[in-house]
PAZAPA-4460 file (N, C-alpha, C; in steps of 0.05 Angstrom, whole numbers, plus 32768, in hexadecimal, padded with zeros to 4 digits):
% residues 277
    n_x    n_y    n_z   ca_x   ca_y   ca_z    c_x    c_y    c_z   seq   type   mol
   8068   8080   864F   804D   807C   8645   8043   8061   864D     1      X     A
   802E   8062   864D   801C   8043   8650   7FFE   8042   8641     2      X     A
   800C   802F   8634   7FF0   8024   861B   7FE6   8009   8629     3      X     A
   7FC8   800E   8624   7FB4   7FF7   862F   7FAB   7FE9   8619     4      X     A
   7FA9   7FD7   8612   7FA0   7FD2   85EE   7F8B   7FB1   85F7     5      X     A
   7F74   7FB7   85E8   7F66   7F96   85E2   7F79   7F8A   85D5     6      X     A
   7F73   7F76   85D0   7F81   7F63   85B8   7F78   7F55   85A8     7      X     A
   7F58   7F4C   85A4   7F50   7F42   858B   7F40   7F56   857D     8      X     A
   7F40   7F55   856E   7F39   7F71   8559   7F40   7F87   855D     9      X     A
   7F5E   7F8C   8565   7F64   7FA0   8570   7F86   7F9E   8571    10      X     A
   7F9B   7F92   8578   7FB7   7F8A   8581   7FB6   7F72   8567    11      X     A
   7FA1   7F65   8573   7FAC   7F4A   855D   7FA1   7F53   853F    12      X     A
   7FA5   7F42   852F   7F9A   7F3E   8513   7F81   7F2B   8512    13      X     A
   7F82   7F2F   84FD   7F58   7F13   84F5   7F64   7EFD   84FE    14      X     A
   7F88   7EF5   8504   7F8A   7ED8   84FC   7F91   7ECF   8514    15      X     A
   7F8C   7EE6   8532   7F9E   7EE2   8545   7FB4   7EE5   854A    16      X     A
   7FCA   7EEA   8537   7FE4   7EF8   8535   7FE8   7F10   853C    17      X     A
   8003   7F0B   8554   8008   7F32   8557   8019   7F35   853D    18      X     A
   8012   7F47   852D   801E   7F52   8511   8040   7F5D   851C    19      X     A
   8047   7F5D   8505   8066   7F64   8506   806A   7F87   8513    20      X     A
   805A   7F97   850B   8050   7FB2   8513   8054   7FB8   8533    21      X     A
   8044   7FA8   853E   8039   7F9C   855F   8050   7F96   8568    22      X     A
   805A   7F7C   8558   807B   7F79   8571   808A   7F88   856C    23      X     A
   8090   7FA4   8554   80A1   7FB5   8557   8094   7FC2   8574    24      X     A
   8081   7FCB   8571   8071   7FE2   8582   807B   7FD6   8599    25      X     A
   8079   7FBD   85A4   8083   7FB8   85C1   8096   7FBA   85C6    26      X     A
   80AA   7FB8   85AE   80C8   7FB4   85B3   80CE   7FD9   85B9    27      X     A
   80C0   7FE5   85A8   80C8   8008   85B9   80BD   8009   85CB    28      X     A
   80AA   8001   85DA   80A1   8000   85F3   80B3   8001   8605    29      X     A
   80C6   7FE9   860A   80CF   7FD9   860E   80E1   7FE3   8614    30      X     A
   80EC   7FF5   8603   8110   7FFC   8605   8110   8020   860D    31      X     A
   80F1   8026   8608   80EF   8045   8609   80E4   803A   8635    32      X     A
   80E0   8025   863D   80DB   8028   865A   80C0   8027   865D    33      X     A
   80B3   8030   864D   8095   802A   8659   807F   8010   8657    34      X     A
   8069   8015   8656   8058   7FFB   8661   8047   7FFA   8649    35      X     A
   803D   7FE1   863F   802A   7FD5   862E   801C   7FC0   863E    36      X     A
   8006   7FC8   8644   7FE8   7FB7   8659   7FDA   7FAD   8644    37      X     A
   7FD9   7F92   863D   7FC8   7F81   862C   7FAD   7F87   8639    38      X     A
   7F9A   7F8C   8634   7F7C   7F94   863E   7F65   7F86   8631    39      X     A
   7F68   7F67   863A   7F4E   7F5B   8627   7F36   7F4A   8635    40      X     A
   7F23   7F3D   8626   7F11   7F35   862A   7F1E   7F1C   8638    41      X     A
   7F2E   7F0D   862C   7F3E   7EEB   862E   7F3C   7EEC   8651    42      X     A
   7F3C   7ED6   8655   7F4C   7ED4   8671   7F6A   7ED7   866C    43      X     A
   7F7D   7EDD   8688   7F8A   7EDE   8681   7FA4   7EC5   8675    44      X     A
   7F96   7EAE   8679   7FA6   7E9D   866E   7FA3   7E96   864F    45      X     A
   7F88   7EA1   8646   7F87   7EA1   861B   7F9E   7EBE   8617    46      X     A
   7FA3   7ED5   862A   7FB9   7EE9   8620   7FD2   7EDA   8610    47      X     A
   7FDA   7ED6   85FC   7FF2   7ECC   85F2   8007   7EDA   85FE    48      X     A
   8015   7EC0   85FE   8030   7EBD   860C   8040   7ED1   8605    49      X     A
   8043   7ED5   85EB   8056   7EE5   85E6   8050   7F09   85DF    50      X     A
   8038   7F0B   85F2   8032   7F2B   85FD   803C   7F25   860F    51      X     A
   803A   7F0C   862D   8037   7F10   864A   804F   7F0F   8646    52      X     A
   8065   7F00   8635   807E   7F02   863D   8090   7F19   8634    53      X     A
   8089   7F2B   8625   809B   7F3B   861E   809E   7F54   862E    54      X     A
   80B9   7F5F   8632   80C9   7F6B   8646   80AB   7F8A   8644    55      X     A
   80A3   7F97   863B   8090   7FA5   8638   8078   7FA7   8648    56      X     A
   8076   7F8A   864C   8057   7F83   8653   805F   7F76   866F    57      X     A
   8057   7F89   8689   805D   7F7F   86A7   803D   7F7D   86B3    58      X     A
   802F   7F8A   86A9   800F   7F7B   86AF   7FF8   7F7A   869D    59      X     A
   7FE7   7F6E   86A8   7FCE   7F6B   8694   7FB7   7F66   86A5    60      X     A
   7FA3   7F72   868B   7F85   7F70   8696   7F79   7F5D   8687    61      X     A
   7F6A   7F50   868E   7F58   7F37   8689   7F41   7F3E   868A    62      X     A
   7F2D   7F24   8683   7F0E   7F27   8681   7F02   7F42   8683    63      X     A
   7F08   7F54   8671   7EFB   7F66   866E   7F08   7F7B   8686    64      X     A
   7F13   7F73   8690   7F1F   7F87   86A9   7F12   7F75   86CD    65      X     A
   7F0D   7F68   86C5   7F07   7F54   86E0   7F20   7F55   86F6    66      X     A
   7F37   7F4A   86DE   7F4D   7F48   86F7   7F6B   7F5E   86E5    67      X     A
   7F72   7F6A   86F6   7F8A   7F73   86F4   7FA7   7F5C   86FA    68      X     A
   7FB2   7F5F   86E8   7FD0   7F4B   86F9   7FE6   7F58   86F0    69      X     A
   7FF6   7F4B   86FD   8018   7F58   8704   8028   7F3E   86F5    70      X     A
   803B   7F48   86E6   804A   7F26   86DA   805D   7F29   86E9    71      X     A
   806D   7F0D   86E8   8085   7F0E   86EA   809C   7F08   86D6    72      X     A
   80B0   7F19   86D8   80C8   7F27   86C7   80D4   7F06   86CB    73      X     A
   80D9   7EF7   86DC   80E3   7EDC   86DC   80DE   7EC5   86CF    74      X     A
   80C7   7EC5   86C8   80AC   7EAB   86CD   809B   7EBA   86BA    75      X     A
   809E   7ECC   869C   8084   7ED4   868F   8075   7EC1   868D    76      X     A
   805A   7ED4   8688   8048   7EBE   8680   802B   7EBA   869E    77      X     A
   801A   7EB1   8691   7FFB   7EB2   86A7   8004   7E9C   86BC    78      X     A
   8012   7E87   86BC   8013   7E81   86D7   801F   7E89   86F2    79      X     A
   8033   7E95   86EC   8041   7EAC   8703   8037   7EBD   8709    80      X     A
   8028   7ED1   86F8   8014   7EEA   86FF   8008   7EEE   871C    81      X     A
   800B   7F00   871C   8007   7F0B   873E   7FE8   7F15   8745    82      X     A
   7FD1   7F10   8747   7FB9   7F24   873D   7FB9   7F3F   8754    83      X     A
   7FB4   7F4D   8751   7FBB   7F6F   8757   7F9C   7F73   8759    84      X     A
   7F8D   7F6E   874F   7F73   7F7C   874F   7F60   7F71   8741    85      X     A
   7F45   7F72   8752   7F32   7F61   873A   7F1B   7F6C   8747    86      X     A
   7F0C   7F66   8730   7EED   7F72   8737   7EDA   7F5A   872D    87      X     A
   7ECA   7F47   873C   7EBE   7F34   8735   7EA5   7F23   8739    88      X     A
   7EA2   7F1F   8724   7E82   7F17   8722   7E78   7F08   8738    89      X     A
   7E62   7F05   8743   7E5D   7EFF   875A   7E4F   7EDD   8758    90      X     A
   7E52   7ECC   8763   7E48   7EB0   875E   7E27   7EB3   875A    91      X     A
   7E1D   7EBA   8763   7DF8   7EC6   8763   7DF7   7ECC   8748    92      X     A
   7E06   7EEB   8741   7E01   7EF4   8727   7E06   7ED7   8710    93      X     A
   7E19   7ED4   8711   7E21   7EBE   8702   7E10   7EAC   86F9    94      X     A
   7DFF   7E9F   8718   7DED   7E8A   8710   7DD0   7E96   8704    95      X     A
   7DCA   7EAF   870A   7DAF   7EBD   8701   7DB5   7EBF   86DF    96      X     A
   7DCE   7EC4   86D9   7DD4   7EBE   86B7   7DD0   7EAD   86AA    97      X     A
   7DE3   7E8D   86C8   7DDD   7E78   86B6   7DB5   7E6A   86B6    98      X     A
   7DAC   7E78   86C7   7D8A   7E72   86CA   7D7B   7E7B   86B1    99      X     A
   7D8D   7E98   86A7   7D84   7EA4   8687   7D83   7E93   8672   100      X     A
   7D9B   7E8B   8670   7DAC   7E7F   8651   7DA8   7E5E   8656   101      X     A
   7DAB   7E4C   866A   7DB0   7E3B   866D   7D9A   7E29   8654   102      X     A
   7D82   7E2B   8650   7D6D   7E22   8642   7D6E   7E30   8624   103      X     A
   7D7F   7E3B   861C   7D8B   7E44   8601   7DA2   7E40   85F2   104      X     A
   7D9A   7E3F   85E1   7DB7   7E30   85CB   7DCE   7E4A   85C7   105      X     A
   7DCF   7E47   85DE   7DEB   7E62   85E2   7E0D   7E4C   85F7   106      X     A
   7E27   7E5D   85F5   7E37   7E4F   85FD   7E2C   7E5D   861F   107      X     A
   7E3D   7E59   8636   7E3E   7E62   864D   7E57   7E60   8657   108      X     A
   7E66   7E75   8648   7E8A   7E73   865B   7E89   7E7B   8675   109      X     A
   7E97   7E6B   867E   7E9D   7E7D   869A   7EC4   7E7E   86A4   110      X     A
   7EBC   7EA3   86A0   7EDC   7EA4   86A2   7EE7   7EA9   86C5   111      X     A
   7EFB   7E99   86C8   7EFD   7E92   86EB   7F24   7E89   86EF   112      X     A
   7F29   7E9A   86FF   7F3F   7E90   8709   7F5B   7E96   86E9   113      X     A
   7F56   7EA5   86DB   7F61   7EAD   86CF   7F5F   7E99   86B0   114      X     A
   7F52   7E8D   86B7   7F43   7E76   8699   7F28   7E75   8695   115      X     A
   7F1F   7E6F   867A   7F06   7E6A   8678   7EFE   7E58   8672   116      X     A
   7EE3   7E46   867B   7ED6   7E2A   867E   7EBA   7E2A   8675   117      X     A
   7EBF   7E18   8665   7EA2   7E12   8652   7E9D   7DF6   8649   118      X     A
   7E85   7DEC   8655   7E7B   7DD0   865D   7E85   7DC4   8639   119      X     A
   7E8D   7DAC   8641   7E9F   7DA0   8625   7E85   7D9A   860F   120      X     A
   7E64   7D8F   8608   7E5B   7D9A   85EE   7E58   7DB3   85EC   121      X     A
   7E61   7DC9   85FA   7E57   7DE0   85E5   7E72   7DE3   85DB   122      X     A
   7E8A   7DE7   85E4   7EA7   7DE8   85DC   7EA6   7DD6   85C8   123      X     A
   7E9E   7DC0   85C0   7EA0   7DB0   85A9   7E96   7DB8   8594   124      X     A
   7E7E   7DCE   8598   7E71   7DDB   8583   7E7F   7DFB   8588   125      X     A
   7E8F   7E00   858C   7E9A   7E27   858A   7E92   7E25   856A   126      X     A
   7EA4   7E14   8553   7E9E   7E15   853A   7E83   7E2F   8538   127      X     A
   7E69   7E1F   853F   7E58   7E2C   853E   7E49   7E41   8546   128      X     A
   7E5E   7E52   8556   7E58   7E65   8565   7E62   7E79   8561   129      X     A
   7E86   7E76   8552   7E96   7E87   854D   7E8F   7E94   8535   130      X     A
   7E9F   7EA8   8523   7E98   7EB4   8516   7EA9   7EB9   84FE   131      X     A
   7EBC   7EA2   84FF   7ED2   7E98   84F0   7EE5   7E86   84FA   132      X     A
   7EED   7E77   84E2   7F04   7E65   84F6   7F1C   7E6A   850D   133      X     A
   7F20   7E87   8504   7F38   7E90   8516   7F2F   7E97   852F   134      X     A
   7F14   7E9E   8530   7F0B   7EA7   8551   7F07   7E94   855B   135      X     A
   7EF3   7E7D   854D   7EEE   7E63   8553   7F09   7E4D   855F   136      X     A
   7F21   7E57   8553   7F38   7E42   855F   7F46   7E5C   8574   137      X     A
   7F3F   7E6E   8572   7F49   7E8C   8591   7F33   7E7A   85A9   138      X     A
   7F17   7E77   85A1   7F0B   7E6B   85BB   7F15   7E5B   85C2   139      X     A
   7F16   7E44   85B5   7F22   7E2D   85B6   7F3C   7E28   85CE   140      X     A
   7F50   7E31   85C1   7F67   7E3E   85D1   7F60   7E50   85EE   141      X     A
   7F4D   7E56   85F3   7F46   7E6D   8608   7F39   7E5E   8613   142      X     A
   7F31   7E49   8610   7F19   7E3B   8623   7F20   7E1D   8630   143      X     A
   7F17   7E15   8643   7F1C   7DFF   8652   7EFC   7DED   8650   144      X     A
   7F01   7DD5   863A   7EE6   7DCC   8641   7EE8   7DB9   865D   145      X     A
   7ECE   7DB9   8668   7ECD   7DAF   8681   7EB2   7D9D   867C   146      X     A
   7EAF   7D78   8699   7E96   7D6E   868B   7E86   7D74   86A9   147      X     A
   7E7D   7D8B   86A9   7E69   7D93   86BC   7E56   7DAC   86B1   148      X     A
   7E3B   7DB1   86BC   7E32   7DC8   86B8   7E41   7DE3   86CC   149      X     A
   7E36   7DF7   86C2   7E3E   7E17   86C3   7E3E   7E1A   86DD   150      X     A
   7E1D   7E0E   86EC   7E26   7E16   870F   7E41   7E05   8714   151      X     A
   7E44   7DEB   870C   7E59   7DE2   8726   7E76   7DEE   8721   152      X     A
   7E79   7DF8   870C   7E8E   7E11   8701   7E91   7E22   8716   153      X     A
   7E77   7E30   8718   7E7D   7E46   871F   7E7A   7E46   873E   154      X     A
   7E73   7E31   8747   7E77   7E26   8767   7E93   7E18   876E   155      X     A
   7EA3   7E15   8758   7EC1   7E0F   8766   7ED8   7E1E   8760   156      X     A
   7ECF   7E2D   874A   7EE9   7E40   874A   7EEC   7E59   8761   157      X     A
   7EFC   7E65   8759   7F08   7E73   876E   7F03   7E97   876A   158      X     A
   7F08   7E96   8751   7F04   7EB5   8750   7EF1   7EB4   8739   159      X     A
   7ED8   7EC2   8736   7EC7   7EC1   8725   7EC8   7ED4   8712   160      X     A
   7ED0   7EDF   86FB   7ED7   7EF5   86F7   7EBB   7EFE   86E0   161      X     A
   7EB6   7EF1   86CE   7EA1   7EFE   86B2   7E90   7EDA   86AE   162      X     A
   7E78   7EE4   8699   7E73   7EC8   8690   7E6C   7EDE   8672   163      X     A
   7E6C   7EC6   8664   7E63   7ED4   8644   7E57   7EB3   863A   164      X     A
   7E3E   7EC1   862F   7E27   7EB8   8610   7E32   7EBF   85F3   165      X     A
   7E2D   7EA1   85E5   7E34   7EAA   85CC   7E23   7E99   85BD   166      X     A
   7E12   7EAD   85AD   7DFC   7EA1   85A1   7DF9   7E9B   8582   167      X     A
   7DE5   7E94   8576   7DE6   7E98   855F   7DC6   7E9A   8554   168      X     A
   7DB4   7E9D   8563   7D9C   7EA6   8565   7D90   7EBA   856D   169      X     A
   7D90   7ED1   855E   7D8D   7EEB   855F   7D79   7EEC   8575   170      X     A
   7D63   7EDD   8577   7D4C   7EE2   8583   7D5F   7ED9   85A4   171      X     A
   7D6A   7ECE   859E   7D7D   7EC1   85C8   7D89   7EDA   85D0   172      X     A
   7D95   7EE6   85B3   7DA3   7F03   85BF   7D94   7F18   85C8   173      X     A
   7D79   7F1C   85BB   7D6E   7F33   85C7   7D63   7F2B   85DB   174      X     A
   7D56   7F13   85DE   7D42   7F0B   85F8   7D5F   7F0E   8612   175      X     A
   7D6C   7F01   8614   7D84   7F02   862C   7D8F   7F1C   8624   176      X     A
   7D97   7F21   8615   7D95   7F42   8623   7D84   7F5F   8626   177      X     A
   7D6A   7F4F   862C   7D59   7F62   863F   7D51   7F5C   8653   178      X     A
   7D55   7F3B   8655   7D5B   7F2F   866F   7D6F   7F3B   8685   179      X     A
   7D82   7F3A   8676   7DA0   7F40   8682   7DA4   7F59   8688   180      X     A
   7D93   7F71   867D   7D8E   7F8F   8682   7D83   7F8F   869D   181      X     A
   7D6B   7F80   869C   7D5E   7F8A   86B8   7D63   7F7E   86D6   182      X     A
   7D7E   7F64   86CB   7D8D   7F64   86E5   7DA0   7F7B   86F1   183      X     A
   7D9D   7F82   8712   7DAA   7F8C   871A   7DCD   7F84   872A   184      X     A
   7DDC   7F90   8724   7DF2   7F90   872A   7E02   7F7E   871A   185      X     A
   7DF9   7F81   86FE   7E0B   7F77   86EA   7E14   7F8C   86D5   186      X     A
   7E22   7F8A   86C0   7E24   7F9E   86AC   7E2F   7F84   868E   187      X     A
   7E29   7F98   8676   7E19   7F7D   8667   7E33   7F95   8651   188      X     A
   7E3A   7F76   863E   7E5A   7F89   862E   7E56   7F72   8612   189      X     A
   7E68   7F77   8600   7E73   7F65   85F3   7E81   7F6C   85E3   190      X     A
   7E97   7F53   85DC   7EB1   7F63   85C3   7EAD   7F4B   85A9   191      X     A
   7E9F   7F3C   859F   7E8C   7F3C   858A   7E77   7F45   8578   192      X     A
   7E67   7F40   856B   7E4A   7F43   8561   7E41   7F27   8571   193      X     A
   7E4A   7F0B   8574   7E38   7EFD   857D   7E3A   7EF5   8596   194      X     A
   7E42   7F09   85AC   7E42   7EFA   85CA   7E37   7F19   85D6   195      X     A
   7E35   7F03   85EF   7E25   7F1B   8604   7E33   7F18   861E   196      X     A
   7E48   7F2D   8629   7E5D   7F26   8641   7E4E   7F34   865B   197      X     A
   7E53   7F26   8675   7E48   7F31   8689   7E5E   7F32   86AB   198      X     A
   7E64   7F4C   86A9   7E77   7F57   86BC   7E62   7F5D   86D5   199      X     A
   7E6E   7F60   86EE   7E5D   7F67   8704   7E5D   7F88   8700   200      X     A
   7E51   7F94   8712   7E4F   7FAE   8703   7E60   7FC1   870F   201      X     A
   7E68   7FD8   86F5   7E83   7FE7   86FD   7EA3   7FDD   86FD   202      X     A
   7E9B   7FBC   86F2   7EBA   7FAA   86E2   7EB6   7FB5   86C2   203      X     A
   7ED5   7FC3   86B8   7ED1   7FC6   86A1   7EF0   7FC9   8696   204      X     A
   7EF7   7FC7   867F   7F11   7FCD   867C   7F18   7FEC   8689   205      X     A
   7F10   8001   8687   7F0B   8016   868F   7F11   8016   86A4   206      X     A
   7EFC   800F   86B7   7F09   8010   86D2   7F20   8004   86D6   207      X     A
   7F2C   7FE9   86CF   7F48   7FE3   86D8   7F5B   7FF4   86C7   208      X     A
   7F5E   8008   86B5   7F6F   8016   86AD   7F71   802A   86B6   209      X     A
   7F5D   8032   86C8   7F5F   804A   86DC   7F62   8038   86F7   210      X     A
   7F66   802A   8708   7F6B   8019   8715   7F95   8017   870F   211      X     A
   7F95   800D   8702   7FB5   8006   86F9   7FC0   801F   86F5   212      X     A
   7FB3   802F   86ED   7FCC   804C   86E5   7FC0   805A   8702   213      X     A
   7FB7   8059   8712   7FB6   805D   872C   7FC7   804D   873F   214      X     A
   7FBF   803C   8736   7FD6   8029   8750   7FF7   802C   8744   215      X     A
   8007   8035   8728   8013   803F   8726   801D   805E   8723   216      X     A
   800F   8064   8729   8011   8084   872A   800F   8094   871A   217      X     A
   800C   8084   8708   7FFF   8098   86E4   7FEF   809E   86E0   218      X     A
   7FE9   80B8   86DB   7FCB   80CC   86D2   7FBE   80BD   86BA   219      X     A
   7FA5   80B4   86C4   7F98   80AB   86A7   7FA2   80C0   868F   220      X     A
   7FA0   80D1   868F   7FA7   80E3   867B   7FBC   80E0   8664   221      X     A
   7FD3   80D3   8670   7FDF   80C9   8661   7FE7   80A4   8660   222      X     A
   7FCB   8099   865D   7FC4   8081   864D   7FBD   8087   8639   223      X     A
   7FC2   806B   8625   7FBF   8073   860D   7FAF   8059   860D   224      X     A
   7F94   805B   85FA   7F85   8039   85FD   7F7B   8035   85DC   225      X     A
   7F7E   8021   85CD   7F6D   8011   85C0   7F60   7FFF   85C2   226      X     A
   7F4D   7FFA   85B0   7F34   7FE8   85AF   7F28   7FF1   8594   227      X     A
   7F15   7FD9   8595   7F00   7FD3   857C   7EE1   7FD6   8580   228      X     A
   7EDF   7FC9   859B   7EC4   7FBA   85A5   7EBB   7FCA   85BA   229      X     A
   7E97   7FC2   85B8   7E96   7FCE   85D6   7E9A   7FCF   85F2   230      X     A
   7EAB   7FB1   85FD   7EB1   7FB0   860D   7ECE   7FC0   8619   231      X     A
   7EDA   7FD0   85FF   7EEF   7FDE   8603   7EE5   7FFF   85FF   232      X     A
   7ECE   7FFE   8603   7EC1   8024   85FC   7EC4   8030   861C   233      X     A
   7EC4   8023   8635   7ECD   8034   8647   7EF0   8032   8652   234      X     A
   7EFD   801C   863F   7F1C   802A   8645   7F1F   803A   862F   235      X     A
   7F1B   8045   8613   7F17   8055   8607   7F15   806B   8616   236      X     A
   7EF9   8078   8620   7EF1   8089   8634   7F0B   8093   8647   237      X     A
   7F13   807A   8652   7F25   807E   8671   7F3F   8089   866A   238      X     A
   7F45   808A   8651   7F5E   808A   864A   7F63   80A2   8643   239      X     A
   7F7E   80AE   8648   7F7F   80D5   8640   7F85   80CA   8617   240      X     A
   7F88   80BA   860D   7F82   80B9   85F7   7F76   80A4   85EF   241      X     A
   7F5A   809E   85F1   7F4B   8086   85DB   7F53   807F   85BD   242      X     A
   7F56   8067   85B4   7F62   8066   8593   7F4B   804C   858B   243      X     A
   7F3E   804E   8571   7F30   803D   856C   7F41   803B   8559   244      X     A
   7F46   8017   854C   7F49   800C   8535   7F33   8013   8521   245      X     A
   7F3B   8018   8507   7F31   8016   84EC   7F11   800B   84F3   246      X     A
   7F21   7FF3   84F5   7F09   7FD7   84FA   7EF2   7FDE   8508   247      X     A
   7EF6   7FEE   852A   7EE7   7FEA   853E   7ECB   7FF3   853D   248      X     A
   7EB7   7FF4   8545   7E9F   7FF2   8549   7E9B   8014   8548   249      X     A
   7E7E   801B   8536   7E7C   8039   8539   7E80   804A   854B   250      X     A
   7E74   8038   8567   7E69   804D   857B   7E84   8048   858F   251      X     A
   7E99   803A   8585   7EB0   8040   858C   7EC5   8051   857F   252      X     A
   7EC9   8050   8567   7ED2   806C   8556   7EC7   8084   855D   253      X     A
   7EA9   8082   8561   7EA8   80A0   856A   7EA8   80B0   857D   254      X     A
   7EB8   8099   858D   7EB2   80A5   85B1   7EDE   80A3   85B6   255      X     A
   7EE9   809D   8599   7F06   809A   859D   7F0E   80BD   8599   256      X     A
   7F28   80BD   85A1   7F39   80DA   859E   7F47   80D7   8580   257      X     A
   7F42   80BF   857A   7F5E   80B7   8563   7F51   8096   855C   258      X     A
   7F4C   8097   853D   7F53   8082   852B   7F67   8072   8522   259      X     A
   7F72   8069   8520   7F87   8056   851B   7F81   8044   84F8   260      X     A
   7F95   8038   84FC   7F94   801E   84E6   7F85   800A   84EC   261      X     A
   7F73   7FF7   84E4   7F6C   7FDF   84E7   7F83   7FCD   84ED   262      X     A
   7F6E   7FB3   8505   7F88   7FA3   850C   7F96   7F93   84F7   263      X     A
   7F8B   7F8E   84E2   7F94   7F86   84CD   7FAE   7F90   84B2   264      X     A
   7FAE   7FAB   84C2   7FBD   7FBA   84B9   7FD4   7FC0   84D4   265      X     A
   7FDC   7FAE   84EB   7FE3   7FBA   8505   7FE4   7FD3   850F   266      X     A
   7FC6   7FE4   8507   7FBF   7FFB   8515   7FD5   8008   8528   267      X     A
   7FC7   7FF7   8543   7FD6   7FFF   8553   7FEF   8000   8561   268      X     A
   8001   7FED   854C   8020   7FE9   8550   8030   8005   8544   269      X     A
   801C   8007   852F   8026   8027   8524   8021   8034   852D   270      X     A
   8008   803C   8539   800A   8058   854E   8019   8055   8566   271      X     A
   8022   803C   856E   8032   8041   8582   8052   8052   857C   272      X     A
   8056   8044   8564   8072   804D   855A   8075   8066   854F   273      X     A
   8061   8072   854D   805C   808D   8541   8060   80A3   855C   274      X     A
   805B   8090   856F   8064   80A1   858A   8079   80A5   8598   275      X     A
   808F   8090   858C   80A4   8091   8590   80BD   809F   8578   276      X     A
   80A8   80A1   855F   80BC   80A8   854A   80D0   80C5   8558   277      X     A
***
């Protein structure tokens, strides 16, 4: 079997902890032979260490599905990672976003090269962006402040993968995203209530889970995927079984095969083990 799973509101708990539930579930993974694909928004260097390192987990998807990677069994962990596949935002798109947001009291991540970078005052203020302390110190941890603006970011890195807005002015969110609708060759996501994520179009977790169980030879059919958010409603879709957490968002419950426990409850460490009972 092979399970694709998000990980914040979804794998992890409110507090960022994989629950005791979760490291059983990998540990039958693990010993039953098959694969557990971390599938999240993070780059892949905010994935915690101790998913990328455990004998279970040999690849992962990032930024929303931007990049696929391969670990290594020697060397766990995001700096040995091999990237296998990526689908990525284009430097143009990128800057026509930052031309949107740049004059608004919104953050401007830009996730690149397997990290994400965000000009050092708005990182000083996440506090006020996040939506509790524990997500607020998850950005924190996930982000690289840098002392430049967003173009010269996104003119020296190397692989451009997503950028994401995080607002706190209802009126920033609707105006940029009807902005951000009527650009072409983007596609517009998010795994909050207060951010607005922007993939090039046709990057989605979705597609790299049909992507990876293709390049290993496994019938989507038998993937098994959770999620919460909408940026996880088309690996839901892709998957021969979708599983929404308790928690997750309506119009993701009702597009799942199967409900689960909230992550707070480690949902999905138990349905994994229920598969092995």
């Amino acid at each position: 079997m092979i399970f694709f799973s998000d990980l914040d509101g979804t794998f992890l708990d409110s507090r960022k902890h994989v629950p005791a539930r979760c490291r059983e579930a990998l540990d039958a993974i693990a010993r039953a032979g098959d694969l557990f694909v971390p599938c999240s928004g993070r780059p892949l260097a905010g994935i915690p260490h101790e998913i990328l390192a455990h004998p279970a987990v040999r690849f992962a998807v990032s930024a929303n599905g931007a990049c696929v990677s391969e670990l290594d069994p020697a060397h766990p962990g995001a700096a040995a990672a091999r990237t296998l596949h990526t689908a990525l935002l284009t430097r143009a798109h990128a800057l026509a976003c930052w031309e949107l947001a740049h004059n608004r009291d919104v953050t401007f991540d830009v996730f690149a090269d397997g990290t994400c970078y965000l000009r050092r005052d708005l990182f000083e203020r996440i506090d006020e962006f996040a939506g509790d302390p524990y997500m607020a110190q998850s950005m924190r941890d996930t982000r690289t402040p840098v002392d430049e603006d967003a173009p010269a970011t996104i003119a020296r890195v190397h692989q451009l993968e997503r950028v994401s807005m995080y607002w706190h002015d209802p009126r920033d969110r609707a105006e940029l995203t009807e902005a951000l609708s009527a650009m072409e060759g983007i596609d517009l996501t998010r795994s909050y209530p207060m951010n607005i994520e922007v993939m090039e179009a046709g990057a989605s977790k979705g597609a790299a889970l049909a992507w990876l169980c293709g390049h290993l030879g496994i019938a989507t059919s038998d993937a098994v995927a959770f999620g919460d958010n909408l940026n996880d409603l088309s690996m839901i879709l892709a998957a021969g079984t979708g599983v929404a957490v308790a928690n997750a968002e309506a119009e993701v419950r009702s597009s799942a095969d199967a409900v689960c426990a909230s992550n707070d409850e480690a949902g999905v460490g138990a349905f994994i083990l229920e598969r092995y009972a």
